[in-house]
N, C-alpha and C positions, 0 to 999 in steps of 0.2 A: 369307465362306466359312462352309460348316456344319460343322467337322473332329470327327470320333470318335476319341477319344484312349484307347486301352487303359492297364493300369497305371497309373491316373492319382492313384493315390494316393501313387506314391514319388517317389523323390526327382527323379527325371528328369521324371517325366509333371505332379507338381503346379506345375512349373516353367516345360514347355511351358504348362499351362492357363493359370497365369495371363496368360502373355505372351499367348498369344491372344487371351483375353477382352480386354486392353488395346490389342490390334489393332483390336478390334471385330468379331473371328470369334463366332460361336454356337457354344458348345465342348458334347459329348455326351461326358461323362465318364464308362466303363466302369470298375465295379470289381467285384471276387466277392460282395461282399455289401455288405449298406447300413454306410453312415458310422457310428463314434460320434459325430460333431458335424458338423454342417450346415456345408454349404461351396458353396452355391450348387446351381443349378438347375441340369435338364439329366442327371442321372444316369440313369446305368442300369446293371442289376445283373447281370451275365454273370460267370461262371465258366470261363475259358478252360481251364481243366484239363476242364472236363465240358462244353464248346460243340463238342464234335468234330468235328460236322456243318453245312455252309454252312447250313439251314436254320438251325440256332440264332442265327444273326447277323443275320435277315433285317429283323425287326422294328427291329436296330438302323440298319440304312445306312439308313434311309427318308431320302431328303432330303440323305444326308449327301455332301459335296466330297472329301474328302480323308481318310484314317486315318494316323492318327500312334499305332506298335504299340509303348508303351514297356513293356510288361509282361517279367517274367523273376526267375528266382528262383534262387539260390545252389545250393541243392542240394536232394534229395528229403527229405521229412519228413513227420509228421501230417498238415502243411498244405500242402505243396509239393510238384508232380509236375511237373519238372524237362521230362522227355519229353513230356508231354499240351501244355504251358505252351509253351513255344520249337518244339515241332514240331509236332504232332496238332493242336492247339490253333490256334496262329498259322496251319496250312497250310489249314484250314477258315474261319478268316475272310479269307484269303488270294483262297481260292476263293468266297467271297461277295463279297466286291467285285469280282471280276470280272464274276459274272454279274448284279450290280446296276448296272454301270456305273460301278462309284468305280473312277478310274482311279489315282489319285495315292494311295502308299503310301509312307510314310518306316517305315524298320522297325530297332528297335534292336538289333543286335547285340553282339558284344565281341569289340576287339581282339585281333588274332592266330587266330581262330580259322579259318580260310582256309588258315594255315600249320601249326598246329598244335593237334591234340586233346589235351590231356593230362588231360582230366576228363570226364565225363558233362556237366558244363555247357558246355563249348564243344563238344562232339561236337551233343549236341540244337540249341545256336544256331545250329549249322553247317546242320545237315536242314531247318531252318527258313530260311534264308538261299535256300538250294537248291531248297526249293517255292518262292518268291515269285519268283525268277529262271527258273523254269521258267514263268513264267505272260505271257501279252500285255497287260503293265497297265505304267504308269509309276513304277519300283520307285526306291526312294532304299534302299541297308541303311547306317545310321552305324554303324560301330564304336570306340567311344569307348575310352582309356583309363581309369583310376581317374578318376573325374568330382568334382572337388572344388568347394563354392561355399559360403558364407553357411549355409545347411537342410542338413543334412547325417546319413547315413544310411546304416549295414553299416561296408564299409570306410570311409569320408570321415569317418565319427564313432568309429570304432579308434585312426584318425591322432593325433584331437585327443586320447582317452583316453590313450594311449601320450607323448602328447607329455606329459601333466599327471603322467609317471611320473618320481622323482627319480633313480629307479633303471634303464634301458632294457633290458630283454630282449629279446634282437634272437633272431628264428627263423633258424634255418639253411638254407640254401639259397634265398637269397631273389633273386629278380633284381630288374630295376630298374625305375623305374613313369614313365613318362612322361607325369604327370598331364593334365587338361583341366578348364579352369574351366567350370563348371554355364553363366555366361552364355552362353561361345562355343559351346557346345552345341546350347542356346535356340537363339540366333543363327542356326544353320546349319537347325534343322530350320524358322523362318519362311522362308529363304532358299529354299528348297527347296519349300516349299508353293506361291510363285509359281508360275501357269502356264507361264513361260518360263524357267522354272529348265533345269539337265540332267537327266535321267533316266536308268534302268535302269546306275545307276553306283554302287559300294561305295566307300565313301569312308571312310578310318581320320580317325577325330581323338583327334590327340596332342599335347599341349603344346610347346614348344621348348626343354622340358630333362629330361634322365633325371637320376634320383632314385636312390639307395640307399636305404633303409630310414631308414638313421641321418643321412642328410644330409636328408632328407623332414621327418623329426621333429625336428630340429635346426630348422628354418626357421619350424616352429610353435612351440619353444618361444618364437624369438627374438619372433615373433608376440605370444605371449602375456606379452612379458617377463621370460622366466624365462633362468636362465643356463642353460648347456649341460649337462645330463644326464651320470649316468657309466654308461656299457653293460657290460654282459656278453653273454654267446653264448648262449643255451640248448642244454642237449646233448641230442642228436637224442631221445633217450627221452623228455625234458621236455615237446618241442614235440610228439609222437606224443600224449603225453598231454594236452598242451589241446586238440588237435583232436580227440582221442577224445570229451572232457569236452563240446566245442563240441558234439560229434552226439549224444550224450547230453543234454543240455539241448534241442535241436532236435524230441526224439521227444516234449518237454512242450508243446510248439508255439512255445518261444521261436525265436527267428533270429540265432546269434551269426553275426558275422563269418567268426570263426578255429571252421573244418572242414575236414573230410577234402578237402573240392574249393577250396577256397581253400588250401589247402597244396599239392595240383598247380598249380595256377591262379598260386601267386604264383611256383614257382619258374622257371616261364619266365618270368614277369615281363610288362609290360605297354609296351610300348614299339613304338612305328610314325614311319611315314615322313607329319609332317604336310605336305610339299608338296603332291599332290595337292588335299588338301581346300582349302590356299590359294590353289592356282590355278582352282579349279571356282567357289569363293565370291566370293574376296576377303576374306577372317576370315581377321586377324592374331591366331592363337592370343595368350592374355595368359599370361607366364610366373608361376610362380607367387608368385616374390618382388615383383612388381607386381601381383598381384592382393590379395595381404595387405597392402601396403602403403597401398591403396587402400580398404581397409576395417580399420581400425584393430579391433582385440581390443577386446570389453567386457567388461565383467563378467561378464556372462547367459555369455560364451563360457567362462571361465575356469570358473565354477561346472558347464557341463557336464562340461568336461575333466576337474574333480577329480573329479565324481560316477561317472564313464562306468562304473571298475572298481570303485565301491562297488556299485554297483546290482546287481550279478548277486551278488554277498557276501553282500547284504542277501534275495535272493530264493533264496538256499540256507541263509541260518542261520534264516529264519522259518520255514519248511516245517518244516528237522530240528528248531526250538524247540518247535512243539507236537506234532509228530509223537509224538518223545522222549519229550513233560510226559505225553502222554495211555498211552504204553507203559509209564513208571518207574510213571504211577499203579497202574497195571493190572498190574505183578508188583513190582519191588523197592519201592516206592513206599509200597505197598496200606496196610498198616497205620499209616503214618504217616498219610497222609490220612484213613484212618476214623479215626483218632484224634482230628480236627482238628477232626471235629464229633459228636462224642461230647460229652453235658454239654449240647449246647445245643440251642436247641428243635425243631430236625430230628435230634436224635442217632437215635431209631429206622429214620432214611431211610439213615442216614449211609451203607452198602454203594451200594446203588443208585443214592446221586446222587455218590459217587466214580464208578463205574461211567460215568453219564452226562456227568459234566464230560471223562471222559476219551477219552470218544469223540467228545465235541464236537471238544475240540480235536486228535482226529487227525484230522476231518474238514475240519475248518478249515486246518491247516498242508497237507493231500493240495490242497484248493481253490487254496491257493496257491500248490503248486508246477505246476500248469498253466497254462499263460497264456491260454488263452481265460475258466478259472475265478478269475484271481490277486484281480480287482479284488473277486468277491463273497466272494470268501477273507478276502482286509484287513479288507472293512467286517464279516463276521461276527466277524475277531479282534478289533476294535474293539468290535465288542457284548460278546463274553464277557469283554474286560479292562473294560469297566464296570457289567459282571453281578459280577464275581469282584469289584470296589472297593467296592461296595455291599452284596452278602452278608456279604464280608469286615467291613466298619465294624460290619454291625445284628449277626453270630451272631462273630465274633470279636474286638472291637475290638482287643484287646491285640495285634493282631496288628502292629501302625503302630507297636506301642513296641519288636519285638523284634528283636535287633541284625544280623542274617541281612535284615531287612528285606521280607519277604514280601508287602507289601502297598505298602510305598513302591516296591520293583520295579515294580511296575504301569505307574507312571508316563514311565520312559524305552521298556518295552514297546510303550505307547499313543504316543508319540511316532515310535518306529520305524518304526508302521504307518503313521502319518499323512505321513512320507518316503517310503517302499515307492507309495503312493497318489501322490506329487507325483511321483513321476519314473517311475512302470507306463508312460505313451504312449512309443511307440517311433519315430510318424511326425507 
């Protein structure tokens, strides 16, 4: 088969591809723009938020068997339009493979949303469900629970973060999550792609246990061998406040987890009735204490887990570090700095190139607090900390001797950045 796979860069669609390709389908992997690193043949570069119109898709189905629609996004942002993406978007390629002839559509939705709106994200997956069911094509919609497996990504890599916490802060109003391992997922959408599969049938997959919050995270620590966490409750202000913080960080082009729409989203919770999908397949969901069991914790896992809630730490105290150095230079600052190279063989410069280091670096810390700019951010704060070790040695050496340490600083700075850089990839 020749299957077109949307979304194929997260955590669902990189999953289906590869299982295809190991099938020996010819997979045509749809993403909004090109790769940072090569990952095989076969791409093409569609924008489902701006593909509105069935012509847009047209160049893609040539050839193509089947589309597997895993694309979908948390909530609206710089980069994400929630309504174009799940509705406008999906109901336009919707409408192109009808009139190309692809009959066979698997399309990913989310649990419960059938039952219940309580966000803009499942309101839009719902209108999007709704066109492809209005249409005479052979329709599959999956609606998965929280999707957990090995690669993990949004919520599935929260879990493990939370779980590497010694301390648990549980959000209020949480319901309960009836996980689904990443394989049995896979699983169902090859099932499905058969010719003699069922069709035009919604099918919920949910694990065979619902979860609390704190029994979820409990099962990963045991995973990762750690003893059982001590919880506290967050009080409703606290949690209003990280997901304010979440959608704040969102408008930089980051993608946290915890927002405004995963705080509706969790507190119905996530939970369905798996018989259905085991009677249509035959896929014996795996529970989740048997799928962890089955892939023992490594190390690579533990070191995310610790890292999960340094990372955004580390991409808010870099920003306000040079933001701050380059505003203290430029008012309370001022004099100290011309002082600093006063005496020595640029002293006549000394205003103007205060001036310019301090702009560099609020330029520098602004680059890094966007995430489409973070990575040229780092590598420019890595040039000005070895501009700054170098001017520093030739016009101040004494500076290495003095006890405030202003130039040995340098050192754990340049290090920081070189972290910030190893853990920026998000997928």
């Amino acid at each position: 088969m020749r299957v077109l796979v949307t979304g194929s860069g997260g955590l669902i669609g990189t999953a289906v591809c590869a299982r295809l390709i190991s099938e020996g389908c010819e997979v045509v992997r749809v993403s909004r723009r090109e790769p940072d690193r090569a990952d095989g043949d076969g791409r093409v570069v569609i924008d489902m938020a701006k593909a509105l119109a069935p012509e847009d898709w047209n160049h893609a189905l040539q050839g193509i068997d089947a589309v597997v629609n895993c694309a979908g996004v948390l909530q609206d942002s710089a980069l994400d339009h929630m309504a174009e993406v799940h509705a406008s978007g999906a109901a336009a390629l919707f409408r192109a493979c009808a009139r190309a002839g692809v009959r066979r559509i698997i399309h990913f939705s989310a649990i419960g949303v059938d039952r219940e709106q309580p966000s803009a994200f499942s309101a839009s997956k719902l209108v999007g469900d709704e066109a492809l069911m209005a249409l005479d094509l052979d329709w599959i919609i999956l609606r998965p629970s929280v999707v957990l497996g090995q690669p993990v990504f949004g919520a599935s890599a929260l879990i493990r973060g939370l779980a590497a916490l010694p301390v648990l802060p549980l959000m209020p109003d949480t319901g309960r999550l009836q996980v689904v391992q990443l394989g049995d997922v896979v699983e169902t959408v090859i099932f499905f792609l058969s010719a003699d599969s069922p069709s035009r049938v919604a099918v919920e997959l949910a694990g065979p246990d619902a979860f609390t919050m704190e029994e979820l995270i409990a099962h990963y620590r045991k995973w990762f061998g750690w003893t059982k966490a001590r919880v506290f409750a967050l009080p409703h202000w606290a949690a209003r406040l990280l997901y304010s913080l979440g959608d704040a960080a969102s408008i930089l082009e980051w993608r946290p987890p915890v927002r405004t729409n995963a705080a509706r989203e969790i507190t119905r919770g996530a939970i369905g009735d798996p018989e259905p999908w085991k009677t249509a397949t035959g896929i014996e969901p795996q529970g989740l204490a048997a799928a962890l069991g089955a892939n023992p914790a490594t190390v690579q896992d533990r070191w995310f887990a610790g890292l999960y809630f340094i990372k955004p730490v580390i991409f808010t105290v870099l920003p306000f570090f040079w933001i701050m150095t380059g505003v203290i230079s430029l008012t309370t600052g001022w004099a100290s700095g011309v002082q600093l190279l006063v005496g020595t063989s640029v002293g006549a410069l000394a205003a103007p190139l205060v001036v310019a280091g301090a702009l560099a670096d609020m330029i520098v810390g602004a680059l890094i607090a966007f995430r489409k700019t973070a990575r040229t951010g780092l590598l420019g704060a890595i040039a000005i900390c070895i501009f700054y070790a170098l001017a520093g040695t030739i016009l101040r050496p004494d500076l290495w001797n003095e006890p405030l340490g202003p130039l040995i600083k340098i050192l754990p700075i340049f290090l920081l950045h070189l972290v910030a850089l190893a853990v920026l990839e998000e997928r």
